[in-house]
C-alpha positions as CSV (number, residue, x, y, z in Angstrom):
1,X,-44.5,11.4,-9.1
2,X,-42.7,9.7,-6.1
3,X,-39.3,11.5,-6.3
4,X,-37.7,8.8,-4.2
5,X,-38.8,5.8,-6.6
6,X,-37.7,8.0,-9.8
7,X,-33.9,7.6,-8.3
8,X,-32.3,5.2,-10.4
9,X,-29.6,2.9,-8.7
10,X,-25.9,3.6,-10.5
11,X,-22.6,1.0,-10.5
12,X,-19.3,2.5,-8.9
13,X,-17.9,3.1,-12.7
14,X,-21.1,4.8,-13.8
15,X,-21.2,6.9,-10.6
16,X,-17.1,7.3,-10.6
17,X,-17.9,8.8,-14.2
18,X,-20.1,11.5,-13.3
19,X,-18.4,12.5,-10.0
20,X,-16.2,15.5,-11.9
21,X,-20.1,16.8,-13.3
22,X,-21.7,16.7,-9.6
23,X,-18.8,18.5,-8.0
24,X,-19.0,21.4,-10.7
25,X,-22.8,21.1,-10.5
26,X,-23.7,20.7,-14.2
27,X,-25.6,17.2,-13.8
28,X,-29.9,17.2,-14.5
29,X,-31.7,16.6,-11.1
30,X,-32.0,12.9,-11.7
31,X,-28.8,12.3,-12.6
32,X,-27.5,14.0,-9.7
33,X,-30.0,12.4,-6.8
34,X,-28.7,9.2,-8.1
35,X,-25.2,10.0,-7.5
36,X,-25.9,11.3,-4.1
37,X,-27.9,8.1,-3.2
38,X,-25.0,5.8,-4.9
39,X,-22.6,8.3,-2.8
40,X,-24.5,7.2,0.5
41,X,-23.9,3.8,0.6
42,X,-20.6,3.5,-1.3
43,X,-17.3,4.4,0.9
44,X,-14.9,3.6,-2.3
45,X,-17.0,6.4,-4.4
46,X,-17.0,9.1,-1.3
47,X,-12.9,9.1,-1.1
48,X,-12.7,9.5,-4.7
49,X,-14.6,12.3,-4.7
50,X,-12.8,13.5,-1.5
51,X,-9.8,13.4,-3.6
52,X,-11.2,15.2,-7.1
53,X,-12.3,17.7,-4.3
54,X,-8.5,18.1,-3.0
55,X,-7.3,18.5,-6.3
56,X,-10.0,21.1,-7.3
57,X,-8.8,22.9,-4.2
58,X,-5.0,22.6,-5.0
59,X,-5.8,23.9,-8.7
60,X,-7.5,27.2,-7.3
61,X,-4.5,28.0,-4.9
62,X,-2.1,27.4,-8.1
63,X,-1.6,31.1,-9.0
64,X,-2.1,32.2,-12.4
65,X,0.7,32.2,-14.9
66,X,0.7,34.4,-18.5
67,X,1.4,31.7,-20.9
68,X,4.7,32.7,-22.6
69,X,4.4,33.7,-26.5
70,X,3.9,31.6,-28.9
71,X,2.5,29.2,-26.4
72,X,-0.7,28.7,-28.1
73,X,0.9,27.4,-31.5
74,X,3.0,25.5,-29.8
75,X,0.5,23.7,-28.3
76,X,-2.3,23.1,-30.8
77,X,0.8,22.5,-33.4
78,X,2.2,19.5,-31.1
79,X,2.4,16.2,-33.1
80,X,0.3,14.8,-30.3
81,X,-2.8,17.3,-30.6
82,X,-2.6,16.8,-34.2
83,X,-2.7,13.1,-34.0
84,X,-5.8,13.9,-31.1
85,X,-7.7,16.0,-33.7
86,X,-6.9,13.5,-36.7
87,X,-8.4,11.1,-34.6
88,X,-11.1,13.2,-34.2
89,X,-12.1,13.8,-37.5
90,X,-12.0,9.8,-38.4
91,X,-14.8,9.7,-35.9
92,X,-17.4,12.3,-37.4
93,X,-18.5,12.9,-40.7
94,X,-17.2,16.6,-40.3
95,X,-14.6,18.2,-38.2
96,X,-16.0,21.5,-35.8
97,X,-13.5,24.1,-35.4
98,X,-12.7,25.0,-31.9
99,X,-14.8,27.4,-30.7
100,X,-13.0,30.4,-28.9
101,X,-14.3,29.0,-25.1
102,X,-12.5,26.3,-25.9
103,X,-9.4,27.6,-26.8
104,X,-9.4,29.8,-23.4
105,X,-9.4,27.0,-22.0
106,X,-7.2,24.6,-23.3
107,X,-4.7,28.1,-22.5
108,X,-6.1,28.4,-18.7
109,X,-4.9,24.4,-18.3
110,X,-1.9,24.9,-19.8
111,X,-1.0,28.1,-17.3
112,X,-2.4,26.2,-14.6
113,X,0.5,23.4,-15.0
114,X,-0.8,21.2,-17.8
115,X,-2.3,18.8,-14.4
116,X,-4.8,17.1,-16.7
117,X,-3.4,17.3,-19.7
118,X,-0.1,15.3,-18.3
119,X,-2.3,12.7,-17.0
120,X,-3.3,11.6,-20.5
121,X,0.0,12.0,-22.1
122,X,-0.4,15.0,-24.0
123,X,3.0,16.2,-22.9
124,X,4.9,12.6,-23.2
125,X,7.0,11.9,-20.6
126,X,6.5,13.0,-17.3
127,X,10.0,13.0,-16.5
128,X,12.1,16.0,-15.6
129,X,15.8,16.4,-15.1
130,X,17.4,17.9,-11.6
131,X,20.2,18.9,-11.1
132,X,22.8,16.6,-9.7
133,X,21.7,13.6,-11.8
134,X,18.2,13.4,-9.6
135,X,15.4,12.4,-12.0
136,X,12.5,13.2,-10.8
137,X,9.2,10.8,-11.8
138,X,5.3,12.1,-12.0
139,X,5.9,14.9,-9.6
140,X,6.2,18.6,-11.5
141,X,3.3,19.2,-13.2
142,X,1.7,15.6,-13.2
143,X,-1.2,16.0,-12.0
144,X,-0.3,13.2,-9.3
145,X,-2.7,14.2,-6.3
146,X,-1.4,13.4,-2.5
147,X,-2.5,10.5,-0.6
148,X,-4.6,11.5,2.2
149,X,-2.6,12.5,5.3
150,X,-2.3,10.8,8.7
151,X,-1.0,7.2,9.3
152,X,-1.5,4.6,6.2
153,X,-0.4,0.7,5.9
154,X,2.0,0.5,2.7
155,X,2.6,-3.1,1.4
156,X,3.8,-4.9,-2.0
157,X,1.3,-6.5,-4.3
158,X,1.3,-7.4,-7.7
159,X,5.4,-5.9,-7.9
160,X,3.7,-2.3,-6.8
161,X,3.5,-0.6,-3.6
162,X,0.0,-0.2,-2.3
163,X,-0.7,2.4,0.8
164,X,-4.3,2.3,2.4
165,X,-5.6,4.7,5.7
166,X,-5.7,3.4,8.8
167,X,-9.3,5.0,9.2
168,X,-12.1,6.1,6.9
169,X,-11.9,4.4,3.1
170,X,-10.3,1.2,3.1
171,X,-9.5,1.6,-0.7
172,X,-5.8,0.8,-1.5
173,X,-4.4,3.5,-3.5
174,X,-1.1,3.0,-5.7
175,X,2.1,4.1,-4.0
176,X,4.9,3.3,-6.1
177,X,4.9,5.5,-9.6
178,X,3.1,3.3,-12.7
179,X,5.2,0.9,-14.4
180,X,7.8,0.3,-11.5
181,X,8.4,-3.4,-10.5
182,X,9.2,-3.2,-6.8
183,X,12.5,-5.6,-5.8
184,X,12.6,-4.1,-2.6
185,X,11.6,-1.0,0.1
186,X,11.7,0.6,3.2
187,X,10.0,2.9,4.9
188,X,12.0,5.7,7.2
189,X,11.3,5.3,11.0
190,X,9.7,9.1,11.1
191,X,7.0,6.9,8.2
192,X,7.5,10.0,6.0
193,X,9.5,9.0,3.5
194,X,10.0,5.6,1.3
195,X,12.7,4.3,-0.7
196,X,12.4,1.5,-3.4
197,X,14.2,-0.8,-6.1
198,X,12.9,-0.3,-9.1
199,X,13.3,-4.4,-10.4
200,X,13.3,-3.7,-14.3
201,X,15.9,-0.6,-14.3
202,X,17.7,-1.4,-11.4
203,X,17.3,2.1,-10.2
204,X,16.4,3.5,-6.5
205,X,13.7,6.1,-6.0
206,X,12.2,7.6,-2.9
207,X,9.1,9.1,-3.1
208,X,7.4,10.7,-0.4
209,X,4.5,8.7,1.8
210,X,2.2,10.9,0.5
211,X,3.3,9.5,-3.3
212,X,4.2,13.3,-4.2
213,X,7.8,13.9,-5.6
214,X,8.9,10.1,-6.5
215,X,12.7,10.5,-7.3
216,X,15.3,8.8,-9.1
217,X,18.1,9.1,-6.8
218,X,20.6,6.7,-7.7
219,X,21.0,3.0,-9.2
220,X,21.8,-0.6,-8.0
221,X,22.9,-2.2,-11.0
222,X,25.3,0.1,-12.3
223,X,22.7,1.8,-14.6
224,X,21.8,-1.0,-16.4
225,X,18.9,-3.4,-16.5
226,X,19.5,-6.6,-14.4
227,X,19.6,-10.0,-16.5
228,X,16.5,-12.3,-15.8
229,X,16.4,-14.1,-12.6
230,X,18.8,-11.4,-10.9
231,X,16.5,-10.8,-7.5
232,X,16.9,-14.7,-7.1
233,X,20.5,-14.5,-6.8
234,X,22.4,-14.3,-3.8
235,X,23.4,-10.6,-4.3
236,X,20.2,-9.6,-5.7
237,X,18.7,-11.0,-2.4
238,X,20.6,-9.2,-0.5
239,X,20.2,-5.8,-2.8
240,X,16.9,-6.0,-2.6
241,X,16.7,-6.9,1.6
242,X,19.6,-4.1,2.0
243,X,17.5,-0.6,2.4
244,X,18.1,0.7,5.9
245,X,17.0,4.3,7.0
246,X,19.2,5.5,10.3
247,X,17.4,5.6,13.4
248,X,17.5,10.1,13.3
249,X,15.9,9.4,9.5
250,X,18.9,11.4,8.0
251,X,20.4,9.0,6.2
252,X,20.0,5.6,4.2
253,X,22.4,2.6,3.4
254,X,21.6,1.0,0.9
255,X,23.8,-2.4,-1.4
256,X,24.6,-2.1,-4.9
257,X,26.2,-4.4,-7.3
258,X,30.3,-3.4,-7.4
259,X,32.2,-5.5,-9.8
260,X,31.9,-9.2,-9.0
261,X,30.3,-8.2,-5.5
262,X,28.3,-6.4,-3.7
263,X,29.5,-2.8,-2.0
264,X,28.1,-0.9,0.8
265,X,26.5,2.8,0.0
266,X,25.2,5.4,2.3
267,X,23.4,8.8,1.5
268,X,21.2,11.5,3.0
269,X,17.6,11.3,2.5
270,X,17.3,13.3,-0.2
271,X,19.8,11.4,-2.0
272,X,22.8,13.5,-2.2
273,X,26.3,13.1,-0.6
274,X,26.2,9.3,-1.9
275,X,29.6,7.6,-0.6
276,X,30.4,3.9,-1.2
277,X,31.1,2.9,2.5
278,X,32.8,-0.1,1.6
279,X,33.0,-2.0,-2.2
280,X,33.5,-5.9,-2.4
281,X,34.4,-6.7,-5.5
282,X,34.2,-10.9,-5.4
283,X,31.9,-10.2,-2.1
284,X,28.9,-9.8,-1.2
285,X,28.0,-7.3,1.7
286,X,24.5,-8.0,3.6
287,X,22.2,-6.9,6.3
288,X,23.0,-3.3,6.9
289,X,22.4,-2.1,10.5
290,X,22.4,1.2,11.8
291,X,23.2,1.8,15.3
292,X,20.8,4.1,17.6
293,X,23.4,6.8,17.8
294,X,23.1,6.8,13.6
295,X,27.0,6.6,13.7
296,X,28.1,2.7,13.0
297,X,26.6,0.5,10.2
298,X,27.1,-3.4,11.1
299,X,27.2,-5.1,7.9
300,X,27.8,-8.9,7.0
301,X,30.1,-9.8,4.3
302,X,30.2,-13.3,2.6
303,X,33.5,-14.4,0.5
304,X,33.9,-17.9,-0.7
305,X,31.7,-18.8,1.2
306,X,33.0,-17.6,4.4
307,X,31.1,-15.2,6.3
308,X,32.5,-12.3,8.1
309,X,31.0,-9.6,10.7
310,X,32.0,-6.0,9.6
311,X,31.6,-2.3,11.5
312,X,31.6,0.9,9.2
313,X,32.1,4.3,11.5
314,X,30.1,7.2,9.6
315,X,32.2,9.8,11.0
316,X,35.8,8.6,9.9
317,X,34.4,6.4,6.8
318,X,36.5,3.8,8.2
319,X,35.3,-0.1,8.1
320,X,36.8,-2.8,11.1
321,X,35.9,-6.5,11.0
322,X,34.8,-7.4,14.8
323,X,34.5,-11.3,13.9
324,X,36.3,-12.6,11.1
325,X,33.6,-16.0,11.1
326,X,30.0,-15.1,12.4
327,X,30.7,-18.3,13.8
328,X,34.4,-20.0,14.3
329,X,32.5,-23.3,15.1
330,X,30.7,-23.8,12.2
331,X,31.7,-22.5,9.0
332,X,28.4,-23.3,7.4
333,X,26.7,-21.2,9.8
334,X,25.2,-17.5,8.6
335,X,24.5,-14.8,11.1
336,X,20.6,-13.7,11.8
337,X,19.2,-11.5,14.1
338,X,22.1,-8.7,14.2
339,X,21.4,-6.6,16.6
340,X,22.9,-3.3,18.5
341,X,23.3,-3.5,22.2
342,X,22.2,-0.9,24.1
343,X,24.7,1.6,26.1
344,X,28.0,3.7,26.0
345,X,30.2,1.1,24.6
346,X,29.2,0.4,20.9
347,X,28.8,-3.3,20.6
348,X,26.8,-5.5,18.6
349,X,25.5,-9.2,19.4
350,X,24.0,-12.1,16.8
351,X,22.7,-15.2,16.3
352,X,24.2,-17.9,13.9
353,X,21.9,-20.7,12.3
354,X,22.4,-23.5,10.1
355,X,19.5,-25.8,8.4
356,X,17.2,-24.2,10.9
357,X,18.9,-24.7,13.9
358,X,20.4,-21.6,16.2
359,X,24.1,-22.6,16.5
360,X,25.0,-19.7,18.6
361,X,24.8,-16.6,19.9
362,X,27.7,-14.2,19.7
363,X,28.8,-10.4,21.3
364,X,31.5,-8.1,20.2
365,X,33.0,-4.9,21.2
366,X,33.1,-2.5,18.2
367,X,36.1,-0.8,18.9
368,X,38.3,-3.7,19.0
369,X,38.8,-5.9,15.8
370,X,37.8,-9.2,15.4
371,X,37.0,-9.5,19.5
372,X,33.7,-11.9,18.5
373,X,32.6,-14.0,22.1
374,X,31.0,-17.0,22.2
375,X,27.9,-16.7,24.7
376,X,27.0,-20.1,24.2
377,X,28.6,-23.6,24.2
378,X,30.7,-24.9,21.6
379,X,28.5,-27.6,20.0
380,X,25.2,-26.3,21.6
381,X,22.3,-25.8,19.2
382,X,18.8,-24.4,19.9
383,X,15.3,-24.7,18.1
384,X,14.8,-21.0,18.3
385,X,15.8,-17.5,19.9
386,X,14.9,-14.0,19.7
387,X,16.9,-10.7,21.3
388,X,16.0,-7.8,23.2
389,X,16.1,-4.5,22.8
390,X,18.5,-4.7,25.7
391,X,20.3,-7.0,24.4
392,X,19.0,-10.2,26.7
393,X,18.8,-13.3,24.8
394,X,16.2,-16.2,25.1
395,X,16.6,-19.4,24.1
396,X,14.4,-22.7,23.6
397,X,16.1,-26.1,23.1
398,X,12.6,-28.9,22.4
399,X,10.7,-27.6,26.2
400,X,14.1,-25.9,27.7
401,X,14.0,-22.2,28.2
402,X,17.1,-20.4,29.3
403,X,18.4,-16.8,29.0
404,X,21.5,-14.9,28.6
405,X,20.8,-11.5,30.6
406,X,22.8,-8.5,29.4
407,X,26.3,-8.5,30.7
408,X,26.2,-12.4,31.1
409,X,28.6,-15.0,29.1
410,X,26.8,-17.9,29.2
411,X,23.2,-19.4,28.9
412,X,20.9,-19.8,32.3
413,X,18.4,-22.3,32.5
414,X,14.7,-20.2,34.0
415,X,12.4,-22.9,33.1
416,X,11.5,-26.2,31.7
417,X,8.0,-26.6,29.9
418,X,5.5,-29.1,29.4
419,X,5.8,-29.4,25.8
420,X,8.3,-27.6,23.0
421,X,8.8,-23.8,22.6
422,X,7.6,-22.8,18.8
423,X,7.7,-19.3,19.5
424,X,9.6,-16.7,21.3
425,X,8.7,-13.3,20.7
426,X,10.4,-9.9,23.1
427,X,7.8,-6.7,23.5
428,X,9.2,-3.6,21.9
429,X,9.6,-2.4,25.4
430,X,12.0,-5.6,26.2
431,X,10.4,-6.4,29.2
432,X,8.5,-8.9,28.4
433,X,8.3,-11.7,26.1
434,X,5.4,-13.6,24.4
435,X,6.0,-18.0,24.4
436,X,4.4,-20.7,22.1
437,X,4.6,-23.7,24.3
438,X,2.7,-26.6,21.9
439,X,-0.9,-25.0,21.8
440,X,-0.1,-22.3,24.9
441,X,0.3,-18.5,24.4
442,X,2.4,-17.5,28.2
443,X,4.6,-14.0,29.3
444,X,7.4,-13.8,30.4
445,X,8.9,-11.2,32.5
446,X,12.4,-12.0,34.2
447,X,12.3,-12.4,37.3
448,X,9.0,-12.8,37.9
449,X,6.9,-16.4,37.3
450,X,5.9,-17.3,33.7
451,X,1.9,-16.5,33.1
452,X,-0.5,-18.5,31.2
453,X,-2.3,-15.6,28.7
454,X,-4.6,-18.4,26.4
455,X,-4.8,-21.9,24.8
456,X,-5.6,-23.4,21.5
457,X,-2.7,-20.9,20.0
458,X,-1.9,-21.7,16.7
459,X,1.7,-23.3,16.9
460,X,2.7,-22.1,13.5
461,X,0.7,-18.4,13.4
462,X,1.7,-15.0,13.9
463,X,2.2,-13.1,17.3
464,X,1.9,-9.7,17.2
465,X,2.8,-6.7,20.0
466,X,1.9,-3.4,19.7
467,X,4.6,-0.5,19.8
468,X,4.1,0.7,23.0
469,X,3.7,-3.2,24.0
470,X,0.7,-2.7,26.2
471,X,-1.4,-5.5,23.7
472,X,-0.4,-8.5,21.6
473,X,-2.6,-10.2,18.8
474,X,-2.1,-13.9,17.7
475,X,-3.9,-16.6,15.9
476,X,-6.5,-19.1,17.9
477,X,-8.2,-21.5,16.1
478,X,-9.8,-20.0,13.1
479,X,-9.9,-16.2,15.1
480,X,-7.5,-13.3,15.8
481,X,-7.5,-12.3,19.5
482,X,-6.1,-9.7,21.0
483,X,-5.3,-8.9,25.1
484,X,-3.8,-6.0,26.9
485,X,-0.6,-6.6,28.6
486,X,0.2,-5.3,32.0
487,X,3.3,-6.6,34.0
488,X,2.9,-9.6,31.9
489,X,-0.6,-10.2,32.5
490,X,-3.6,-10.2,30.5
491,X,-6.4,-8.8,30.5
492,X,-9.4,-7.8,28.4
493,X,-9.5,-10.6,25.7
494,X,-11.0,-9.8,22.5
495,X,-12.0,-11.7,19.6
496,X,-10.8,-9.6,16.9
497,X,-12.0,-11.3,13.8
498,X,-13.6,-14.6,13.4
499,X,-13.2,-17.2,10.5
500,X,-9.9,-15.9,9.5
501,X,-6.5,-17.5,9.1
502,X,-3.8,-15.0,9.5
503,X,-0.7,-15.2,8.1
504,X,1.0,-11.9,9.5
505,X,-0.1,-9.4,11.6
506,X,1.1,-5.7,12.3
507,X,-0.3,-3.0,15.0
508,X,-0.5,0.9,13.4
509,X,2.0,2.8,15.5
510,X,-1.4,3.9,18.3
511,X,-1.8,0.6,18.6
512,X,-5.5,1.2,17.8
513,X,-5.6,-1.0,14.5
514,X,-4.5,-4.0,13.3
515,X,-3.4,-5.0,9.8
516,X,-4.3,-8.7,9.1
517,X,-3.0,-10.6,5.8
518,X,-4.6,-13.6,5.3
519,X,-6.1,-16.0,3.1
520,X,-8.8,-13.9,2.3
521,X,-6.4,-10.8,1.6
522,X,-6.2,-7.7,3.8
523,X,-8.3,-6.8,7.0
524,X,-7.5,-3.5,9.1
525,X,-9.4,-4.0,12.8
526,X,-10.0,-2.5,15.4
527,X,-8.4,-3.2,18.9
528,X,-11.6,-4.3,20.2
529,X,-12.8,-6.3,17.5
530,X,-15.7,-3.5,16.8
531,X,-14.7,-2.7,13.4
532,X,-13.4,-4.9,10.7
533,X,-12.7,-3.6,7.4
534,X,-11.8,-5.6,4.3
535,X,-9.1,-3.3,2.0
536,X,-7.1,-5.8,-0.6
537,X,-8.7,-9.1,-1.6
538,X,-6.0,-9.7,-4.1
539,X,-2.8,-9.6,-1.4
540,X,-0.4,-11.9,-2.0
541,X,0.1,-14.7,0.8
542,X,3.1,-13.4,1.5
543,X,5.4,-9.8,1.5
544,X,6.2,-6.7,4.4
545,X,3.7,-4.5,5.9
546,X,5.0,-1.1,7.2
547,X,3.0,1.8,8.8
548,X,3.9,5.2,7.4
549,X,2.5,8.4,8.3
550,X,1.2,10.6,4.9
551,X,1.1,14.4,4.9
């Protein structure tokens, strides 16, 4: 007989059934050649029986425990192993005692943390109490295996955190513990760690990016569950948008409903040493912002309507309002794009907006209250703007491009198009910027002349730079295309991905792949375009991407 034509062809669910019975070698020689052969071909099946191979190998190091007396009773005697062998018996015409192998090992499970037997409920909840009011979910004795280690994309679908590799499978594994409805997240800059609202309870967890040791540390609604349509409101908006890690990923700030308002918290990472930085009872506080130093948070806080710049000082828990209207000018105007400027001084600089429009752009020095400048004119409004991370401004009024350079108090005109700026976007680095000029991707670099990079840009798509700002990605026609960037040149166009729209776009921290959400759902690609791998077809057309860094 032709041993290659007696392999029978298996499903992912038949083969994903038999895995456990290859990897302890019990299967019959057919059985097992098809698995192997269904294993070949099938990248989802190989990392799930990459990770029943991990968890085999975590069991073994486990040492071995003497189960306690009167263990055994306990067990068998639980009302749920009851109900499991009632339920037994309806099922066969005759109930088989359990043989002695079987007791051994039902008692070598149990003294080798109950793993399995937690992940079928056998013990209820899989809750346990720490002490300090931590609650800690899935994580002791759960049988919750680790996410594989190195850097993996974490995003929101379905009202759960998903977290897929960078390389290898491109299956999306569950972050977020099951039954949590995610309001909002963030992921610490070190990608170790990641905190989330919990929508239904209200409460905050962190849970590490590996998905071990998912913690209750703390609430935003007071303890209780929010009423329906909460995360619409204006505070649960801004609850849900107001996790911030500090730049030295010590510490998190993070809102939380205070009486009529909404008060400013900040903790450690671990969630201890929680101090409400500043309540607002009748308030509402918004867009926490740590400073690079990890010492100041800048905070906005709204009041009849009235919006007000604020400064809370870790060290001497002490809050000072730098502008008491983000913008004196226009009291219908909100701040956007808070940002820290860079040097000795703390100071901080914004933009206001209003239906759309940029209404100004503001700086004030931290140590002296309410000392809020106006960089630009009174009156003067702009169709877009973006900040550096030294603090430089650009700004596009229709085709008008002008810039107010660190230090500077007022706009300078550098250059007038041929048709209207959609898009400004500064490199990470700050030293140069990407431009959407009608259908024309050009770089900036001050001082220097503006460059033409490609044409047929999509006026409305994403623009993308890597971390270390040596490539940007945006959207041409119906492909992605990415170019490397040197002294605000570029070279070395690829076509990334054809027939896709994109709708966001984030580089992995190497700057070696490329998350895509589209239409289609999620693509990770390579920088050159060689390797294109679909992960999520189900993504919603909208949400945050994050890279995080597992093990």
């Amino acid at each position: 007989m032709d041993m290659d034509n007696d392999i029978r062809e298996l499903t992912c669910e038949q083969a994903e059934d038999e895995l456990s019975g290859y990897l302890d070698g019990v299967l019959d020689p057919p059985l097992r050649r098809a698995v192997e052969a269904h294993l070949a071909t099938c990248d989802r099946c190989q990392a799930i029986l990459a990770d029943f191979r991990r968890d085999d190998g975590m069991l073994r190091a486990l040492p071995f425990i003497e189960p306690p007396p009167g263990m055994r009773d306990r067990f068998f005697d639980s009302p749920r192993m009851i109900e499991l062998n009632r339920a037994r018996s309806r099922q066969r015409s005759f109930v088989t005692p359990l043989s002695a192998a079987l007791v051994a090992a039902a008692m070598l499970v149990v003294a080798l943390g109950g793993a399995l037997l937690f992940r079928q409920g056998v013990f209820g909840s899989q809750q346990a109490n720490i002490p300090g009011g931590i609650t800690a979910i899935g994580n002791i004795g759960s049988g919750v295996a680790p996410l594989t280690a190195g850097p993996r994309l974490i995003y929101a679908r379905g009202g759960a955190l998903w977290s897929v590799p960078e390389s290898g499978s491109p299956l999306a594994q569950q972050l977020s513990s099951a039954g949590m409805q995610v309001a909002g997240w963030s992921v610490s800059p070190n990608g170790r760690v990641v905190f989330y609202i919990d929508a239904r309870s209200g409460d905050l967890h962190t849970v590490r990016s590996d998905r071990l040791n998912d913690t209750v540390v703390g609430t935003v609604t007071g303890g209780k569950a929010p009423l329906s349509g909460f995360w619409r409101t204006p505070a649960g908006m801004a609850i849900a948008g107001g996790l911030a890690w500090s730049p030295d990923n010590t510490r998190v700030a993070y809102l939380a409903q205070s009486g009529t308002g909404v008060a400013l918290h900040e903790m450690n990472a671990t969630g201890a040493a929680d101090v409400v930085a500043r309540a607002a009872d009748g308030s509402v506080i918004g867009q926490p912002l740590w400073s690079a130093d990890s010492l100041y948070i800048a905070y906005t806080l709204t009041k009849g309507g009235a919006q007000s710049i604020w400064v809370y000082s870790v060290p001497t828990s002490q809050s000072l309002v730098v502008a008491s209207h983000s913008d004196a000018s226009n009291g219908a105007a909100v701040a956007s794009q808070l940002t820290w400027l860079p040097g000795n001084a703390p100071a901080i600089t914004w933009a206001t907006t209003d239906k759309g429009a940029v209404t100004g752009i503001f700086r004030s020095d931290v140590s002296k209250s309410d000392s809020a400048v106006h960089l630009t004119p009174a009156g003067a409004t702009y169709t877009t703007a973006d900040v550096s991370m030294s603090g430089g401004w650009l700004l596009a009024n229709g085709s008008e491009l002008s810039m107010i350079a660190p230090g500077q108090k007022a706009p300078q005109t550098i250059a007038t198009l041929a048709r209207p700026v959609a898009l400004l976007r500064w490199s990470p680095s700050g030293e140069t910027a990407a431009i959407i000029s009608g259908d024309t991707l050009l770089t900036l670099t001050p001082g220097h002349p503006l460059v033409s990079v490609a044409s047929r840009v999509a006026a409305g798509g994403p623009v993308a730079w890597s971390p270390d700002s040596a490539a940007i990605a945006w959207q041409s026609g119906d492909a992605v295309l990415s170019a490397q960037i040197h002294q605000g040149r570029a070279t070395g166009v690829h076509s990334i991905a054809l027939q896709t729209a994109a709708l966001a776009l984030s580089w992995a921290a190497d700057g070696q792949t490329l998350a895509v959400r589209s239409v289609a759902g999620l693509l990770l690609m390579s920088a050159d375009g060689a390797h294109v791998r679909a992960s999520d077809s189900h993504l919603a057309n909208s949400g945050l991407f994050a890279w995080s860094l597992a093990g």
